[in-house]
C-alpha positions in Angstrom: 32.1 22.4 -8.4 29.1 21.5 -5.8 29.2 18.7 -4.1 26.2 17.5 -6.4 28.3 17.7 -9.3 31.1 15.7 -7.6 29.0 12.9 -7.4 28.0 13.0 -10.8 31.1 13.3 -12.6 32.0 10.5 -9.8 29.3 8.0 -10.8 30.0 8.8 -14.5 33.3 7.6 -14.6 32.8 4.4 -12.3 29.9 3.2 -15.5 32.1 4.5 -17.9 34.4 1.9 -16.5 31.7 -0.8 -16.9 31.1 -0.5 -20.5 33.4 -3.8 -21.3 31.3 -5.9 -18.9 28.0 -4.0 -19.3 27.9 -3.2 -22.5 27.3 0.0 -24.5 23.4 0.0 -24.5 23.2 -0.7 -21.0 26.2 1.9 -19.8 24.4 4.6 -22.2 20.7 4.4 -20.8 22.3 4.3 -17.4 24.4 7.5 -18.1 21.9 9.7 -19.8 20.2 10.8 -16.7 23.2 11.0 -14.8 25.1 13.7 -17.9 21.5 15.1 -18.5 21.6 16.6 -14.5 25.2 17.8 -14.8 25.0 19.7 -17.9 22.2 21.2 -16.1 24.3 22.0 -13.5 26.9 23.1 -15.1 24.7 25.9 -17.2 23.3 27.1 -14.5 24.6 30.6 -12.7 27.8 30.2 -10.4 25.9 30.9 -7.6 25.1 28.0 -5.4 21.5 27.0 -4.9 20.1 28.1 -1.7 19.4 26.2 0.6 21.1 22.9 -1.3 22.2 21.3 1.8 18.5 20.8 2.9 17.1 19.7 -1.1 16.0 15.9 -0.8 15.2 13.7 -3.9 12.3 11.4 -2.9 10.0 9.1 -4.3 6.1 10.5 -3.4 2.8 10.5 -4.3 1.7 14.2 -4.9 -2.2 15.1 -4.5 -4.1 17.9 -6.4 -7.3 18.8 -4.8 -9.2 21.9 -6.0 -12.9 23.2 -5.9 -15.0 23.0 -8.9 -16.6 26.3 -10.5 -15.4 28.6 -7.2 -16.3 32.1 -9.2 -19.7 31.0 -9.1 -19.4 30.9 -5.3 -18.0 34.1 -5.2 -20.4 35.9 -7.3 -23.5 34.7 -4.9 -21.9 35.2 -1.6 -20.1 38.0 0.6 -16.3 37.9 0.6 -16.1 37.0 4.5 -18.9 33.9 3.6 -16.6 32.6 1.2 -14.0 33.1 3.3 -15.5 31.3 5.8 -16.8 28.5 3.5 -13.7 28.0 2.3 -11.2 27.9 5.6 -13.2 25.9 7.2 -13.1 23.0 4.0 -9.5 23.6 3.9 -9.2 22.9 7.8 -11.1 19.6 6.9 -9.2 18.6 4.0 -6.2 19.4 6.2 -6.7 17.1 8.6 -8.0 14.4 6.7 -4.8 14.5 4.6 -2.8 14.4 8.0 -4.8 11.4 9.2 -3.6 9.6 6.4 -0.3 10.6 7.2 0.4 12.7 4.5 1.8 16.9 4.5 0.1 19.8 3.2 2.3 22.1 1.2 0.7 24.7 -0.3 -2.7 26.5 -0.1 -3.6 28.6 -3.3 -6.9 30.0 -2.7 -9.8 27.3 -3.1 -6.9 24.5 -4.3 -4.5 22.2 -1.9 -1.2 20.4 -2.8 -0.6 17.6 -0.2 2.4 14.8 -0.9 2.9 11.2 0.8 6.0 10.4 1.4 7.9 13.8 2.1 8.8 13.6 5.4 8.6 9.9 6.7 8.7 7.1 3.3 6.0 4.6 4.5 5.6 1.2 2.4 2.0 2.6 1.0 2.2 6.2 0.4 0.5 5.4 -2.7 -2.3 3.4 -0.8 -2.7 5.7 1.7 -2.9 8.9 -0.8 -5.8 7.2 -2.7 -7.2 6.5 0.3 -6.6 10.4 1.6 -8.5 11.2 -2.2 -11.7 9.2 -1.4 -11.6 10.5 2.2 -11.6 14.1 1.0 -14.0 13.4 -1.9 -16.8 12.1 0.7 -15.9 15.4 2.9 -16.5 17.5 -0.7 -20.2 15.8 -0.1 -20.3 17.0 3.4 -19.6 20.2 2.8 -21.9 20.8 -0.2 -24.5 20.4 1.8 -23.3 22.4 4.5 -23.2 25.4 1.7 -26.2 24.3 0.3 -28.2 24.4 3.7 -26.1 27.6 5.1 -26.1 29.8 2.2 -28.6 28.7 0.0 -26.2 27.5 -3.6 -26.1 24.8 -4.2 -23.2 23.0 -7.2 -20.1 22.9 -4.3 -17.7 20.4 -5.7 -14.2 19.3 -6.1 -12.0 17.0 -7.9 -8.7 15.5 -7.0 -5.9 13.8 -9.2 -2.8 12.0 -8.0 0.6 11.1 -9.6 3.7 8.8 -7.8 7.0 9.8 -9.0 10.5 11.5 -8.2 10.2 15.2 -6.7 12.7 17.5 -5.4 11.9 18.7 -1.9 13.4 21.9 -0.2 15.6 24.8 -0.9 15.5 28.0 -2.1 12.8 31.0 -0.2 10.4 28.2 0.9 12.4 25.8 1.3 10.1 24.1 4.0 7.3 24.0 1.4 9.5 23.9 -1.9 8.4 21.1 -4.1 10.0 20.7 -7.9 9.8 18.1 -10.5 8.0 16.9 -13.9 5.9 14.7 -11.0 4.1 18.0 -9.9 2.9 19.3 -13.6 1.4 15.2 -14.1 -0.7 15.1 -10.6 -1.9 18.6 -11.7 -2.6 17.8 -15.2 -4.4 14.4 -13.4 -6.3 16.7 -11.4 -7.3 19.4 -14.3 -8.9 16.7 -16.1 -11.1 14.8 -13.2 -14.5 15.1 -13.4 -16.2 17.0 -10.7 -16.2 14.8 -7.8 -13.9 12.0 -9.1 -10.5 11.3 -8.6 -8.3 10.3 -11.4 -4.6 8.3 -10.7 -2.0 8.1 -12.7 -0.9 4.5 -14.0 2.1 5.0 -11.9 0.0 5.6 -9.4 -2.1 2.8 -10.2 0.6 0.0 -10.4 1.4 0.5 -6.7 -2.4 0.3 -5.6 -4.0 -2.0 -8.4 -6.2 -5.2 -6.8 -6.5 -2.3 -3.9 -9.3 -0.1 -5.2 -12.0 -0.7 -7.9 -10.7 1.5 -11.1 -12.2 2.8 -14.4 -9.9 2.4 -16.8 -9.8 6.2 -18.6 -8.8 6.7 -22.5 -5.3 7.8 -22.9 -4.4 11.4 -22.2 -2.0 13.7 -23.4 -0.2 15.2 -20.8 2.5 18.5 -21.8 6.5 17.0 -21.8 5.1 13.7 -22.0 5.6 12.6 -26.1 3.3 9.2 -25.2 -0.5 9.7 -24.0 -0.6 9.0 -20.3 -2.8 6.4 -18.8 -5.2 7.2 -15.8 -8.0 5.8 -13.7 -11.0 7.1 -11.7 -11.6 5.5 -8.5 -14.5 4.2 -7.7 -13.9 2.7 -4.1 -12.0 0.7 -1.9 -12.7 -3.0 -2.2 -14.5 -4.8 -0.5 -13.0 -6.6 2.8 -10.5 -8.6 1.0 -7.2 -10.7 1.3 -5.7 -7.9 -1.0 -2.1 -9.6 -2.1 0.5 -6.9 -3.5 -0.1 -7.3 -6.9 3.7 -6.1 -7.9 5.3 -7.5 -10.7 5.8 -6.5 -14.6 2.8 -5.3 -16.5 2.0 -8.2 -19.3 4.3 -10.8 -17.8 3.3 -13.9 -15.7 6.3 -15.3 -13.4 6.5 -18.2 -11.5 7.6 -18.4 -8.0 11.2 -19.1 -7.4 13.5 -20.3 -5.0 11.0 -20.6 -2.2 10.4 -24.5 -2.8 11.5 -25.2 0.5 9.6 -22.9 2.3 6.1 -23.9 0.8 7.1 -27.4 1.5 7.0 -26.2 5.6 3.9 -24.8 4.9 2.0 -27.0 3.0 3.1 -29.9 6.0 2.0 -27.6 8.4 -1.3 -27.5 7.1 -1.6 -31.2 6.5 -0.6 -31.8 9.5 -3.9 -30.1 11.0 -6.0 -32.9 10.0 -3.7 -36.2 11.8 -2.5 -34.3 14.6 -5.6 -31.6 15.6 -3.9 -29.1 17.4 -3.4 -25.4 17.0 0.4 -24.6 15.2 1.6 -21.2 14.2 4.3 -20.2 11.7 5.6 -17.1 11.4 7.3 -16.1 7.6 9.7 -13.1 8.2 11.4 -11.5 5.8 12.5 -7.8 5.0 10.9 -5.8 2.4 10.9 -7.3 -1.1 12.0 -10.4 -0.6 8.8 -12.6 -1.4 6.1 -12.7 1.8 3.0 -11.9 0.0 4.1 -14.3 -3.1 4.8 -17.0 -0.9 1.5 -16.6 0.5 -0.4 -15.7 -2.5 1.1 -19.7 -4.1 0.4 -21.1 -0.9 -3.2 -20.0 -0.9 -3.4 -21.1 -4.8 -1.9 -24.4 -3.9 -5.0 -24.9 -1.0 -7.8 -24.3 -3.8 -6.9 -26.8 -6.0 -5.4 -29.5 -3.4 -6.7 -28.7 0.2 -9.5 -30.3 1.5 -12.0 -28.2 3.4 -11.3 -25.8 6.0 -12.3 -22.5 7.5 -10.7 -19.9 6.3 -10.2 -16.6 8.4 -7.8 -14.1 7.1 -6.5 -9.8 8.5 -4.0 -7.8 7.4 -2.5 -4.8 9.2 -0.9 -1.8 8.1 0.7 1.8 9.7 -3.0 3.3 9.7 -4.0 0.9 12.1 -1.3 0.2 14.2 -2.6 3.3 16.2 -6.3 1.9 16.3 -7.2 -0.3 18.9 -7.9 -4.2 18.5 -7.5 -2.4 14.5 -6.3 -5.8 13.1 -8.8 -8.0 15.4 -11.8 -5.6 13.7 -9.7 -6.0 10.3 -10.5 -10.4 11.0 -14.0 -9.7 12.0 -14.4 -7.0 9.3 -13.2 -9.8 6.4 -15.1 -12.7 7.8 -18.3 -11.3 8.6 -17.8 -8.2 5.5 -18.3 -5.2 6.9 -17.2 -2.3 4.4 -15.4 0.6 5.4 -18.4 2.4 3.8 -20.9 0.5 6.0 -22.7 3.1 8.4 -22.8 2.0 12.5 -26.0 0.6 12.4 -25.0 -1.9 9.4 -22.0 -3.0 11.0 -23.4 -3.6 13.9 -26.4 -5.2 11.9 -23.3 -7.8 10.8 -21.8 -8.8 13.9 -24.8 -9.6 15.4 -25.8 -11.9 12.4 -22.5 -13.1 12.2 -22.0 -14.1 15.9 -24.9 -14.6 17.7 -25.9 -18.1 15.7 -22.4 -19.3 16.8 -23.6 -19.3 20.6 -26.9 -19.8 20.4 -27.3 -24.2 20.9 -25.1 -23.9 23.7 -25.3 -20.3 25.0 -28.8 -19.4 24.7 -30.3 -16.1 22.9 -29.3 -13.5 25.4 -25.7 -14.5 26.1 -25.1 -15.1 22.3 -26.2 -11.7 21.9 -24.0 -10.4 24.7 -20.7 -12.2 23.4 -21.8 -10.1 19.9 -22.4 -6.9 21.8 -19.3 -7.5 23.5 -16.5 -8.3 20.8 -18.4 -5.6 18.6 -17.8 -3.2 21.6 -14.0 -3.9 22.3 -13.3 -3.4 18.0 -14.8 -0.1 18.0 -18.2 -0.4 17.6 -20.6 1.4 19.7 -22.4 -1.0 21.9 -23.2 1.4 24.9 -26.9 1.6 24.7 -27.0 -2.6 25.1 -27.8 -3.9 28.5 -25.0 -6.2 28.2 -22.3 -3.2 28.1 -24.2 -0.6 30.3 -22.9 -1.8 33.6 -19.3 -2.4 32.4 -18.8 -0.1 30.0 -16.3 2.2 32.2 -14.5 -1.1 33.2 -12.2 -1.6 30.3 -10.4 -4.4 31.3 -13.5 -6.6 32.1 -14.6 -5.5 28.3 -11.4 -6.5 27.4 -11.2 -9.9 28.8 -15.0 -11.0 28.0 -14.7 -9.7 24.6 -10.7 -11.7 24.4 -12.8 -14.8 25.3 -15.6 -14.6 23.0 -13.2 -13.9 20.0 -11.0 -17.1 21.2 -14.7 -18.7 21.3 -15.6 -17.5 17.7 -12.4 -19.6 16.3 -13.6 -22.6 18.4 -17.2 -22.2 17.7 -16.6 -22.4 13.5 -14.5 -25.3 14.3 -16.1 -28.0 15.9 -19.6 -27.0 14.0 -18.5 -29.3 11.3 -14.9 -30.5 12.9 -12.8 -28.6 10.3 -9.6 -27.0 10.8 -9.3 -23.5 10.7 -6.7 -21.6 9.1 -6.1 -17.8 10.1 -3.8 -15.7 7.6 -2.3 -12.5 8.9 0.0 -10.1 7.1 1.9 -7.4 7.6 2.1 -8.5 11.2 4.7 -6.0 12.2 2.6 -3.1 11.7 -0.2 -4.7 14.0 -1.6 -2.7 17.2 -1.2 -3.8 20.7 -4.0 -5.2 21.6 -4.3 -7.2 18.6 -1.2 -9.0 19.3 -1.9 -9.3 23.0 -5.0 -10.9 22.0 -3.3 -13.7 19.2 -1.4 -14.2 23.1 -4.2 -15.2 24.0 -5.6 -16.9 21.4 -2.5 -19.1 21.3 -3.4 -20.5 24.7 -6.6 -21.1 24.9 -7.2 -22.4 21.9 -4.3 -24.8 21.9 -6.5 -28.0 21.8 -8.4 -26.7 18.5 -7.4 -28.2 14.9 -6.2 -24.2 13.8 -2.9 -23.2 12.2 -1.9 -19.7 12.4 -0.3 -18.3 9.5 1.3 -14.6 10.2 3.9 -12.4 7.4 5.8 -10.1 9.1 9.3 -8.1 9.3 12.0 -8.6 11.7 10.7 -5.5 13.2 8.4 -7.2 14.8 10.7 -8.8 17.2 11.4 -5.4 18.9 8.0 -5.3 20.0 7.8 -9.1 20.4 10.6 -11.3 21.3 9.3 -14.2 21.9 6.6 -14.5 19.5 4.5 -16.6 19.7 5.1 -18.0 22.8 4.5 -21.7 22.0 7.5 -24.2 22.2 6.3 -25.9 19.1 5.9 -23.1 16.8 8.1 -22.6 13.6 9.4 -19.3 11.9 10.5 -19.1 8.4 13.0 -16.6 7.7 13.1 -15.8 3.7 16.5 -14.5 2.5 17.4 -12.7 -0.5 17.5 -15.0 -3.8 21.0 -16.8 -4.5 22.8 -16.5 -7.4 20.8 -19.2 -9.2 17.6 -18.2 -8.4 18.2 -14.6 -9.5 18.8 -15.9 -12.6 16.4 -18.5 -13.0 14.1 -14.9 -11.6 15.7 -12.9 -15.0 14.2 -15.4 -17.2 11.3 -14.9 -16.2 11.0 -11.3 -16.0 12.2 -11.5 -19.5 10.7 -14.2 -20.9 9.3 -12.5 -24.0 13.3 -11.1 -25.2 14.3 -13.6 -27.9 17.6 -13.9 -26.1 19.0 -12.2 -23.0 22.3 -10.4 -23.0 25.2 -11.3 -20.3 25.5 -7.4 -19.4 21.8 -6.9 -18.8 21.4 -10.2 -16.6 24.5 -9.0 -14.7 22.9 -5.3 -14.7 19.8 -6.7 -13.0 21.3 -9.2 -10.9 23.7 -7.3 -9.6 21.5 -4.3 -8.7 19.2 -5.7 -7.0 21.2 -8.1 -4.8 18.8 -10.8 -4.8 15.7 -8.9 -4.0 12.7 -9.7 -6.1 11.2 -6.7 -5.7 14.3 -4.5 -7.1 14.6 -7.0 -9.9 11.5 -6.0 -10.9 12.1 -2.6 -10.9 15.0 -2.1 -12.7 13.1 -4.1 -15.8 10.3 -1.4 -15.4 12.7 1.5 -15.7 14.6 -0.3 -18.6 11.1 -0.7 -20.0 10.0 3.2 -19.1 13.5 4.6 -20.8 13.2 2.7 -23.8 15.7 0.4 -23.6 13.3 -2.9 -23.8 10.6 -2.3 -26.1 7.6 -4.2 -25.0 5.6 -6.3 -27.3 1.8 -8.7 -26.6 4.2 -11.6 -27.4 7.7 -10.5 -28.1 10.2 -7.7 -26.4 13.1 -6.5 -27.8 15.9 -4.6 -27.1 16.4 -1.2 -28.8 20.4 0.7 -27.8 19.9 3.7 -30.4 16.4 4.6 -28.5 17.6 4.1 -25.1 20.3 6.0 -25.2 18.1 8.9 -26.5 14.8 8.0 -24.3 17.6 8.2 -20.9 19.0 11.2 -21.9 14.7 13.0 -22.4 13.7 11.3 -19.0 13.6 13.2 -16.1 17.2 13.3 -14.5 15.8 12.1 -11.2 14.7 8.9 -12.0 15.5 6.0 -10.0 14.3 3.0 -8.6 12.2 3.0 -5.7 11.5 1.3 -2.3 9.6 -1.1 -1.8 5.5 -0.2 -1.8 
C-alpha cells in the first residue's frame, strides 16, 4: 500500500468515526472524494507511480493561450519565417507570463500552457493570471502588426481562456512539467471557445477576481465531464483606479459583519477625533489572512458615507507585483487620486499629474515651482520627466530627486487640507506587500505632517513587522490586531452564511465551525464546496439540504477537491 493510500484509508476511518456527531449526510459528502481516490488507487497496476514523491496537489489558475487560424500563416510564409514569427511571440508571451509571476509549462507549436500558483501560492494568482491574459492579449496586437508590416498578412490573432481549480503537478517522464487534472480540460475548453482576441474566465475564476476587472457575462456553456453548463466571462479590462475591496463571500447571500464591533468602534473615534483634536493619527489593522481586514474596512468606509462629515479622501493598495516597483504604492495613491489608468499612455499620465498638482502650488508657489513639484513627484513614481528643465540638472542625483519629490508628496496632503480646512483620510491596504520606498516615504510623511488634521488608515499582515518593527514610529499611534472569530461569533457567522436553510443542523454548524477555526474566510469556503457537491441546494429565496444527492454529487467530483487559501 503507498503511502497515499495510507492516508486515505487513515482519514476514512477517523470520519467514519464522526458520523454520530456529524451526521450521515455530512460524513457521506465528506467521504466520497476521499473512497473515490482510493478505489482509484487501488485499480491501478502494482507498480508505483513514478516520480510520486515529487507529485503536489495544488490549488492554481491554469492559462490557455493559442494563435488563431496558424495554417493560414503557414500556407503564405516560408517554414523558417514562421519559425521565426512564432519563437519570437512565444519569447514575449514567455516573459510576460513570468512578469506576472506565473510558469510556463508546455509549448505545443503556436499554443502555450502557463499556471499561477505552481511553484510559489501567492494570495492573487487568479488576479495576477487575468492580468498575465490582458497583458499577452495587448502583445497579440503588437505582434500582428509586426507580421503584418514584416511579411505582408495580415489576420495574426490569439485567444486565451483561464480556469482556477485543483491540479496535480509532477511525476512521471516530465515530471518538471507534468500537469494532471479535470482543471486542465476546463481552462482549455475556456480557451477553445474565446473569440479571437478575447479572453474568457471561468466563474471560478471569476469569484476570485470579480469587482477586479470589467466582465461580460457569457451564456452558459457546456463543457465535456461537467453534467451542468459552465459559466464564463470575457474580460474587457481592468478597472479603473479604484479602492477594489475583495469581494469574497457566498454568491446570492448578503452577510453582515460580525464580531468586529469593537474594532470599528476604535475606528470610527479615530476619525472623529480628527475634527476636535486636528492632528495627524495613524492606526494600523493587522490581521493574518482571512480573518476580516478588507470587511472591516469595506463597513467602515460604508459607515463614513452615510454618517461622516466631509473629508478628503485619498486611498492605495499594494500588492506582490509592486513590491518590486519603486515608490509602486506612492504611484498607486497618485494613480487613484488623480486617475491615471494602467492603459493611459506616458504623455496622458503625465498630462494628469501636471493638472492634478500644479493648481495645488500655484497661490503660494508661483507657476514654475508648481510645475517643478509636478515634474518632480511624477519623476520619482516612474514617470519620465527627464526632458523638463526642473529634472535636467538633477536627474543623476537620486537622492536629491528623492527628497524634493518626499517633500512635495508630504505637501500634496497638506495642500488639499488646509484649501478648505478638512481632514484628510488616507486608506492603505495590503500594507505588507508595500515597496521600500513607499514605506520610507509614509516615514516621512508621519513627521512632517504631524500638525495636519490627517488620519492614516493602513491593513496589513504581521509580516510587515519583519520589515518594520516599529511601525509607524509615532508614540501615539494605535494598532488593531483582529483575531480569529470566538465561538459565538462563528455561530452568529453560520447563520448568516445560511440564512436561506429553513433550519440548520447541529452536525453541519459543527462541520463548518470546526473546520474553519474561526476564520471567516474558510467558513465561507466550506459552504461553497457543500454548495458545489450538492449537499446544499441553492434556491433565489430558500436552500435546502439534499443527503441522497450529496452523497452521489461527492462521490462524481473530482477527488482532489478541497478548500483553498486564502485569495
Amino acid at each position: 500500500m503507498s503511502i497515499e493510500q495510507q492516508q486515505l484509508a487513515t482519514a476514512i476511518q477517523a470520519l467514519e468515526g464522526q458520523r454520530a456527531a456529524l451526521g450521515n449526510a455530512v460524513v457521506d459528502a465528506a467521504l466520497g472524494p476521499l473512497r473515490a481516490r482510493l478505489a482509484a488507487l487501488d485499480a491501478a497496476p502494482d507498480a508505483s507511480p513514478p516520480s510520486a514523491a515529487n507529485q503536489a496537489l495544488k490549488q492554481v489558475t491554469v492559462l490557455f493561450l493559442d494563435v488563431v487560424n496558424s495554417t493560414t500563416l503557414s500556407q503564405h510564409l516560408d517554414p523558417e519565417e514562421v519559425h521565426a514569427v512564432m519563437n519570437g511571440a512565444l519569447a514575449r508571451w514567455t516573459a510576460i507570463v513570468e512578469a506576472h509571476r506565473g510558469k510556463v509549462l508546455n509549448y505545443a507549436g503556436d499554443s502555450l500552457l502557463a499556471v499561477f500558483g505552481a511553484d510559489e501560492v501567492h494570495e492573487d494568482d487568479p488576479e495576477r493570471a487575468v492580468m498575465a491574459g490582458l497583458a499577452l492579449l495587448e502583445e497579440g496586437k503588437r505582434q500582428a502588426e509586426l507580421v503584418r508590416q514584416g511579411y505582408g498578412q495580415a489576420g495574426f490573432n490569439i485567444r486565451i481562456g483561464l480556469h482556477t481549480g485543483a491540479v496535480l503537478l509532477g511525476g512521471g517522464m516530465d515530471a518538471e512539467t507534468s500537469i494532471r487534472g479535470f482543471t486542465v480540460n476546463v481552462a482549455a475548453r475556456m480557451e477553445q471557445t474565446a473569440p479571437a482576441g478575447t479572453l474568457r474566465i471561468s466563474h471560478d475564476t471569476y469569484r476570485h477576481v470579480r469587482g477586479v476587472f470589467d466582465l461580460l457575462a457569457q451564456p452558459p456553456m457546456a463543457v465535456k465531464g461537467v453534467d451542468a453548463p459552465m459559466l464564463s466571462y470575457l474580460v474587457q479590462r481592468r478597472q479603473p483606479r479604484a479602492f477594489r475591496v475583495s469581494t469574497r463571500g457566498v454568491e446570492g447571500v448578503e452577510t453582515r459583519m460580525v464580531g468586529r464591533d469593537a474594532e470599528m468602534q476604535q475606528l470610527q473615534g479615530a476619525f472623529k477625533q480628527l475634527y476636535s483634536r486636528g492632528k495627524l493619527a495613524v492606526v494600523t489593522v493587522v490581521a493574518d489572512a482571512g480573518v476580516g481586514k478588507s470587511r472591516l474596512l469595506y463597513e467602515f468606509r460604508n459607515r463614513l458615507q452615510t454618517q461622516a462629515p466631509t473629508y478628503h479622501l485619498f486611498q492605495g493598495r499594494a500588492d506582490p507585483l509592486t513590491q518590486t516597483q519603486p515608490y509602486g504604492l506612492l504611484r498607486d495613491i497618485l494613480a487613484w487620486h488623480l486617475q491615471i489608468a494602467d492603459s493611459d499612455s506616458l504623455e496622458l499620465a503625465k498630462q494628469k499629474i501636471e493638472l492634478g498638482l500644479v493648481p495645488l502650488f500655484l497661490a503660494d508657489d508661483g507657476e514654475d515651482m508648481a510645475q517643478a513639484q509636478a515634474h518632480l513627484l511624477g519623476h520619482l513614481i516612474g514617470l519620465d520627466f527627464s526632458a523638463s528643465k526642473h529634472i535636467k540638472g538633477i536627474q543623476d542625483d537620486a537622492r536629491q530627486i528623492r527628497h524634493r519629490g518626499f517633500h512635495a508628496a508630504a505637501q500634496m496632503f497638506r495642500r488639499v487640507a488646509l484649501r478648505d480646512r478638512t481632514p484628510v483620510l488616507l486608506l492603505l491596504d495590503d500594507l505588507n506587500w508595500a515597496d521600500d520606498g513607499s514605506l520610507d516615504f509614509l516615514d516621512y510623511l508621519v513627521q512632517v505632517n504631524r500638525d495636519l488634521p490627517m488620519l492614516l488608515l493602513t491593513l496589513t499582515r504581521p509580516t510587515l513587522f519583519e520589515r518594520r518593527v516599529d511601525w509607524p514610529g509615532l508614540p501615539d499611534s494605535r494598532r488593531i490586531v483582529l483575531h480569529p472569530l470566538d465561538p459565538n461569533a462563528s455561530h452568529q457567522l453560520v447563520n448568516e452564511l445560511l440564512q436561506k436553510l429553513p433550519e440548520i443542523p447541529a452536525p453541519l454548524r459543527q462541520l463548518i465551525t470546526d473546520g474553519a477555526a474561526g476564520n471567516p474566510f474558510y467558513m465561507e469556503e466550506l459552504v461553497k464546496m457543500l454548495v458545489d457537491e450538492g449537499a446544499l441546494v441553492t434556491g433565489d429565496q430558500h436552500w435546502r439540504i439534499n443527503p441522497r444527492e450529496a452523497a452521489r454529487h461527492a462521490r462524481a467530483a473530482n477527488p482532489h477537491r478541497r478548500v483553498a487559501g486564502p485569495p
